[in-house]
C-alpha positions in Angstrom: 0.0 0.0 0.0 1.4 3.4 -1.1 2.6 5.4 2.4 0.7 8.1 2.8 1.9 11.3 5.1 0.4 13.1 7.6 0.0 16.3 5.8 -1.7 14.6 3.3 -4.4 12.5 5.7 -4.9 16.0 7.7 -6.2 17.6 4.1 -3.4 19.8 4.3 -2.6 19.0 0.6 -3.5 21.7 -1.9 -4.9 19.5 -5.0 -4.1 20.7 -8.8 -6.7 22.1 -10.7 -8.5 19.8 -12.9 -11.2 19.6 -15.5 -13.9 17.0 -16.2 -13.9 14.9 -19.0 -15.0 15.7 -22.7 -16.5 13.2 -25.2 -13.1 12.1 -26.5 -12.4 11.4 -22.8 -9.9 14.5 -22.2 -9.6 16.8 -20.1 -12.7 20.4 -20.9 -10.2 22.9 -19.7 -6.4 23.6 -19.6 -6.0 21.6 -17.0 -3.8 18.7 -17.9 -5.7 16.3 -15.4 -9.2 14.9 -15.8 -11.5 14.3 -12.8 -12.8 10.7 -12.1 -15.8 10.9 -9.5 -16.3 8.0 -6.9 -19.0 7.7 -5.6 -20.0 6.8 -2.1 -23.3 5.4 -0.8 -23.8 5.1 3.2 -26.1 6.5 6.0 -24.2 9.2 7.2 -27.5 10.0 9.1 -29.6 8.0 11.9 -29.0 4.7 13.8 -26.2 3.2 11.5 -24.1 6.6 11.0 -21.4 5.2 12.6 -20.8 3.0 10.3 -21.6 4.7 7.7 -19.4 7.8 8.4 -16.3 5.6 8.8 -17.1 4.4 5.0 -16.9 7.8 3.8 -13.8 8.4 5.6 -12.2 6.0 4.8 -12.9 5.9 0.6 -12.1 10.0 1.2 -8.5 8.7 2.5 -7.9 6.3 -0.3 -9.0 9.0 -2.7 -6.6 11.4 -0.8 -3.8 8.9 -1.0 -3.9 8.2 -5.1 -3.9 12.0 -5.9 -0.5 12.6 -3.3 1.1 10.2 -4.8 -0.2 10.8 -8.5 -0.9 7.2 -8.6 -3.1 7.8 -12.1 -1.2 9.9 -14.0 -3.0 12.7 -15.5 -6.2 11.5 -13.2 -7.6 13.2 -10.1 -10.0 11.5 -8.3 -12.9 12.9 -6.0 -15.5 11.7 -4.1 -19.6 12.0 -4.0 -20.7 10.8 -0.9 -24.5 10.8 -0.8 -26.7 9.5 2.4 -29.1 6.4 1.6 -30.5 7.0 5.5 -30.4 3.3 5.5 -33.3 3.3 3.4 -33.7 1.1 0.1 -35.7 4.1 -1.4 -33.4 6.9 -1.3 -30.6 4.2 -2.1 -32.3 3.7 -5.3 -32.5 7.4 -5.4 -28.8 8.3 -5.0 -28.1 5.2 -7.6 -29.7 7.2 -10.5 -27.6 10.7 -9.1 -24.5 8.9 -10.1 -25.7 7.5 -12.9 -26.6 10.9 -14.4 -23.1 12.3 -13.5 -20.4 10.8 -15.9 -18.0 11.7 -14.2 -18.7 8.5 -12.0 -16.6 6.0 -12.6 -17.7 3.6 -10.3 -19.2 3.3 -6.3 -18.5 2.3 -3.1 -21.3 1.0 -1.2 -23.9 0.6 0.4 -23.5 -0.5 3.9 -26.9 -2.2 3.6 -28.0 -5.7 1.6 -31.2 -4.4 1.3 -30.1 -0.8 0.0 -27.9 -2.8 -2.3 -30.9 -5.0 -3.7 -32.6 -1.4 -5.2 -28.8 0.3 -6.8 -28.1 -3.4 -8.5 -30.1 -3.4 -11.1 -29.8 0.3 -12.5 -26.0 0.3 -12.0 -25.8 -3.0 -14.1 -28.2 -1.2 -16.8 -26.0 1.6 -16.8 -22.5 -0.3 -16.6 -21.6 1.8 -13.3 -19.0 -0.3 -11.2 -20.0 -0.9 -7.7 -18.1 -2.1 -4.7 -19.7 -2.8 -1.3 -17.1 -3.1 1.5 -20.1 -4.1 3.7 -22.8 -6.3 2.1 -22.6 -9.4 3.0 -26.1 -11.3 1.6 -25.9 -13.9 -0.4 -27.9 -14.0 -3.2 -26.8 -10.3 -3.7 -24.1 -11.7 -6.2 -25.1 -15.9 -6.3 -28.9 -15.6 -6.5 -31.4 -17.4 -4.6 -30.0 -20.6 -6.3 -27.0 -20.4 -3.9 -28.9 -22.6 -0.9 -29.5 -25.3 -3.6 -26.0 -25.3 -4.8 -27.1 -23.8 -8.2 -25.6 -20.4 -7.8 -25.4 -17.7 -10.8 -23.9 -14.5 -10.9 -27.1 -12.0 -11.1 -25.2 -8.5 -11.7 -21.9 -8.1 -14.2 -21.2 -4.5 -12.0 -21.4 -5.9 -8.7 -18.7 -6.7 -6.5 -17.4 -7.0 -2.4 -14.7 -7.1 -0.6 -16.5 -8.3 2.1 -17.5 -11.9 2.0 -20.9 -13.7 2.4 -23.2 -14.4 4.8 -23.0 -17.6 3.9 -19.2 -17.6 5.1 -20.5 -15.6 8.1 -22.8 -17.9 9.4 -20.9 -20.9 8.9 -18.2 -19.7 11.0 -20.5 -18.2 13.8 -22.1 -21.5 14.0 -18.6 -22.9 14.0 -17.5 -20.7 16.4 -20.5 -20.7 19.4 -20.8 -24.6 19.0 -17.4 -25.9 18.4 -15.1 -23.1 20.4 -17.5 -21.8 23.2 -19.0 -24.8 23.6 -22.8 -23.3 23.0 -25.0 -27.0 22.1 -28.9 -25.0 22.2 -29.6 -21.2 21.1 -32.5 -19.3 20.1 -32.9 -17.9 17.1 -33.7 -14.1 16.2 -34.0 -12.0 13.2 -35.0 -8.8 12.1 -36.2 -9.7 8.7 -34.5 -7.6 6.6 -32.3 -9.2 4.0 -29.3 -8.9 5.9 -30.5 -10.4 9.2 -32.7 -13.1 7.9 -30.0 -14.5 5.8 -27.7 -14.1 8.1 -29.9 -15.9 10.7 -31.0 -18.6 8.3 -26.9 -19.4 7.2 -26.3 -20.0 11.3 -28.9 -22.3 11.7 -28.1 -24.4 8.7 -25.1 -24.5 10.0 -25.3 -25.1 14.2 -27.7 -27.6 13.2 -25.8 -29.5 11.0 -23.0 -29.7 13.8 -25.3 -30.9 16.0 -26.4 -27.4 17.8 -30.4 -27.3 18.7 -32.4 -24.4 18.0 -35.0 -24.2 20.8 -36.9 -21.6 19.7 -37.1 -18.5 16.6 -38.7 -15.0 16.5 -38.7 -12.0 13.9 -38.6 -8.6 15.8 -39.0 -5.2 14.0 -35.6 -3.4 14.1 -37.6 -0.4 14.9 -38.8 -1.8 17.9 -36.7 -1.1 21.7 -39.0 -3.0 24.2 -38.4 -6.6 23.7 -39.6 -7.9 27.0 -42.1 -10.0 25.5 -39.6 -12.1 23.5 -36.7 -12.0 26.5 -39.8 -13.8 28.6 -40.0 -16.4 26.0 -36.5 -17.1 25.7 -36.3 -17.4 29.3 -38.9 -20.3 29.2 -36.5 -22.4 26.5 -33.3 -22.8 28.3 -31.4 -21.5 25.8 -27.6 -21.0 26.5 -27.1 -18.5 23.5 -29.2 -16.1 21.5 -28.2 -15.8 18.2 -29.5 -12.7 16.3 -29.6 -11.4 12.5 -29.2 -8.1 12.9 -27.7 -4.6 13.5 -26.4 -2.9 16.6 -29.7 -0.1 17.2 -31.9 -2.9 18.4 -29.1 -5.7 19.3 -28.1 -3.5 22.3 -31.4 -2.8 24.0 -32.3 -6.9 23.2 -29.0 -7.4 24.3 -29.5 -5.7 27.5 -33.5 -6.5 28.2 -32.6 -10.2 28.1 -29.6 -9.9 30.8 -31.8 -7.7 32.7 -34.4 -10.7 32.9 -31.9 -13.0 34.6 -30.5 -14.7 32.0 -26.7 -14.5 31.9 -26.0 -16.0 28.1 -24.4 -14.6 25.5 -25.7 -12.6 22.9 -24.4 -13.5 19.3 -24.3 -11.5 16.2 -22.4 -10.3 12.5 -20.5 -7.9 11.8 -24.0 -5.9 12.4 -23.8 -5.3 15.6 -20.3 -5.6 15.4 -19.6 -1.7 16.3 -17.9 0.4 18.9 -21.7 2.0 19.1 -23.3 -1.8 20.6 -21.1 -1.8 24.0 -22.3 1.9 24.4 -25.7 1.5 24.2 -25.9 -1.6 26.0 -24.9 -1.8 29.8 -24.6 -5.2 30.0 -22.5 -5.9 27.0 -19.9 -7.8 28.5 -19.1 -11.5 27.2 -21.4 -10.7 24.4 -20.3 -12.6 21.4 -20.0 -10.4 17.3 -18.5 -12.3 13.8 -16.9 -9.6 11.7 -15.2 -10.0 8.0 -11.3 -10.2 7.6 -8.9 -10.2 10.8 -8.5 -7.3 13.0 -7.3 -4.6 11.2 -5.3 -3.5 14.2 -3.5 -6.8 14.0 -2.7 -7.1 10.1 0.7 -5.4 8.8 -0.5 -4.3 5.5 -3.3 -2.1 8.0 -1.0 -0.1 9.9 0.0 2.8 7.4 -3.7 3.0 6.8 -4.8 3.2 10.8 -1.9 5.5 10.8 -3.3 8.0 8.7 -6.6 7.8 9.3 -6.0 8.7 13.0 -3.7 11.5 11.7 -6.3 12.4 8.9 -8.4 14.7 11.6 -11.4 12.2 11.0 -14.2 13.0 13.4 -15.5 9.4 13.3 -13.8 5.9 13.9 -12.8 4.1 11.2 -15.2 1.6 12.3 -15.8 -2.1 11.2 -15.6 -1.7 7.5 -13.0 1.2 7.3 -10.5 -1.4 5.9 -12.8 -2.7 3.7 -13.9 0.6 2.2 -10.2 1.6 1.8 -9.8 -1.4 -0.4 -13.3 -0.9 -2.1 -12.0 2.8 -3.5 -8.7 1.6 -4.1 -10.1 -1.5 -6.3 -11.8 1.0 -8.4 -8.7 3.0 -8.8 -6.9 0.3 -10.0 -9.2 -0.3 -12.5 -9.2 3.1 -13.5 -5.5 2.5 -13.7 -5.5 -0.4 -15.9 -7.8 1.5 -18.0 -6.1 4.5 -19.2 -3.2 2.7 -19.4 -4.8 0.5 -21.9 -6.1 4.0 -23.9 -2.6 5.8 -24.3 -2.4 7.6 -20.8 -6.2 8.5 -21.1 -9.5 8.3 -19.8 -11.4 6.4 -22.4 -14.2 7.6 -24.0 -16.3 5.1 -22.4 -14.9 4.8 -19.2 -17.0 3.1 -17.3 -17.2 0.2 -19.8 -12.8 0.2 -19.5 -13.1 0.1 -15.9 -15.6 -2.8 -15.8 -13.5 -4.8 -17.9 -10.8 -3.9 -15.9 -12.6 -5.0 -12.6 -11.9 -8.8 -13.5 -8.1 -8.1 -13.8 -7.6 -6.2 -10.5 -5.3 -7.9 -7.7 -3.5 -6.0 -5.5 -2.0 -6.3 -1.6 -4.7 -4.4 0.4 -5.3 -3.2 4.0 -6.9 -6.7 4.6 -5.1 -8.6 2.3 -4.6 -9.4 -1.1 -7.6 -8.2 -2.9 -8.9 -9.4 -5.8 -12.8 -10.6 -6.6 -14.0 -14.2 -7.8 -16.3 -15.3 -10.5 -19.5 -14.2 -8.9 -18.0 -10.9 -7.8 -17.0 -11.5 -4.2 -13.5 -11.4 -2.7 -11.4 -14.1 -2.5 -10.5 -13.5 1.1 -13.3 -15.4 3.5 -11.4 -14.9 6.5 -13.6 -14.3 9.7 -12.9 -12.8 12.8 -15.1 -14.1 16.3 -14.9 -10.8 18.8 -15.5 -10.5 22.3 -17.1 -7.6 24.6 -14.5 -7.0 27.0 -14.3 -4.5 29.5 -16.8 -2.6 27.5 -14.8 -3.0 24.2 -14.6 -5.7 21.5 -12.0 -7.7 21.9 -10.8 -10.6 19.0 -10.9 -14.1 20.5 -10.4 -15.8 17.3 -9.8 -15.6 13.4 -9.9 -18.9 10.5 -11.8 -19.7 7.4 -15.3 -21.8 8.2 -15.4 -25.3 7.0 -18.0 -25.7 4.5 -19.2 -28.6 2.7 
């Protein structure tokens, strides 16, 4: 990963002047450098801001880093970062604002599989790139056909660097039977895509080991009183609650069912998995979280990256996908790359058509990893990470690929 310096994090760099691109893909004005817009799709307002602030962040430091160090020559690149709210609607929305600006070369996001499920389809019409550091359904790039073993790529644009759900579960399953020793749990979701997939993928799989799912429920992630359910999950016995989910109504579920008596963990993804859950929860300790990738804190290749961003003035943590958004952006820069050096030192024409193409060839040593995307569109990389609460911080307990059949 290129070094990036302090000056340069802390926005201290004054950037060139450059123009957009014309119809014979050069630069409109004198400038001698044409800009290439990424854009990026988050909630950078409401419940999930937290993590959808440290995706900005971290695609604005990736952005930062390739125009220091001139990494396209004669490119600059920028960012649009435009708030989804969390909300498939104004996902769809912000999908057709980057669409209409050709500037956009590609995107970076959403945070949500269910946002993701509305920008799909008009990116793919459009042949807009898009890279979600954070969505980790499924059938998003496999189909529905994945559960039967029949799975088929459903968008040519679509791509992740984080890995599936079906990965996810799996390895949670592995994880709360096999290391913590967990043999009966109850099962919650919030049925949205991500949840209930990720919900359904654990108990295919802690079944299949031999785990016993005493009991299921669907909640409404809107919801913070879930007394009703914590009473019935006191009645089963169970010895874990597993839940499909994200952090705004893990916490309070969290908490409601330890303040009911019942001293078992609480199990989630990379959902919940957010310095925001132990703060909203008073009784998050020895609660259980499955997160994409190994600790970033731990990983070599991450340090110049933590480095920076900590030195970059950022507001907001990094959070759990900061790594994975820096190697989101930088995948579509590469591409970029590969294109204009494929059209004489310039932006083609068509460039997002040359970037697309390009997508298939990109490999590179990332913050987590080598990076590089399979047939389907999802990375390569399908380590997982099991973290603990811990004196009111997560905590990595353990990190390994599932086993799956």
């Amino acid at each position: 990963m290129i070094a990036i310096t302090a000056a340069l994090a802390a926005g201290s760099l004054t950037l060139t002047a450059c123009g957009s691109r014309d119809d014979d893909g050069g630069s409109s004005n004198s400038s001698d450098k044409t800009t290439v817009v990424i854009g990026v799709d988050a909630p950078l307002t409401g419940d999930l801001s937290a993590l959808g602030l440290g995706i900005k962040n971290s695609a604005d430091l990736a952005v930062k880093t390739a125009n220091k160090d001139e990494y396209v020559k004669g490119v600059e690149f920028k960012i649009e970062a435009l708030d989804d709210q969390a909300q498939p609607s104004v996902g769809q929305q912000n999908a057709q604002k980057f669409i209409s600006n050709k500037d956009v070369l590609g995107v970076v996001g959403p945070l949500n599989s269910s946002v993701s499920q509305q920008m799909q389809k008009p990116f793919n019409d459009a042949g807009l790139t898009q890279v979600s550091p954070a969505n980790t359904g499924t059938e998003l790039t496999q189909g529905d056909g994945w559960k039967t073993g029949n799975s088929v790529r459903q968008f040519k644009t679509f791509f992740r660097t984080a890995t599936t759900d079906e990965i996810q579960g799996a390895f949670a399953a592995e994880y709360l039977y096999s290391k913590a020793g967990v043999k009966t749990a109850y099962l919650i979701d919030d049925g949205k895509t991500y949840g209930a997939g990720l919900a359904a993928s654990f108990k295919t799989n802690y079944t299949k080991l031999g785990g016993k799912i005493v009991g299921e429920d669907h909640i409404n992630p809107d919801d913070r009183d879930f007394n009703a359910v914590v009473a019935k999950i006191k009645k089963t016995g169970a010895k874990a609650l597993y839940y499909g989910g994200e952090y705004p109504a893990a916490a309070p579920l969290s908490q409601q069912l330890k303040d009911s008596g019942q001293n078992i963990p609480f199990m989630g993804g990379d959902g919940i998995y957010s310095g925001e859950f132990p703060k909203l929860n008073k009784k998050a300790e020895g609660d259980l979280a499955t997160s994409v990738g190994e600790p970033v804190e731990k990983l070599d290749s991450a340090q110049t990256f933590i480095k920076n961003y900590e030195a970059g003035g950022y507001e907001d943590d990094y959070e759990a996908y900061g790594g994975l958004t820096y190697d989101a952006t930088w995948a579509i820069i590469e591409a970029v790359k590969l294109a204009v050096e494929g059209n004489d030192g310039k932006v083609p024409a068509d460039g997002r058509k040359a970037v697309l193409d390009a997508m298939s060839k990109v490999k590179f040593d990332g913050v987590t990893g080598t990076i590089s995307f399979d047939e389907f569109g999802d990375t390569t990389n399908t380590t997982m990470t099991a973290y603990k609460v811990k004196n009111n911080a997560w905590t990595p307990e353990y990190s390994g690929a599932p086993k799956l059949d």
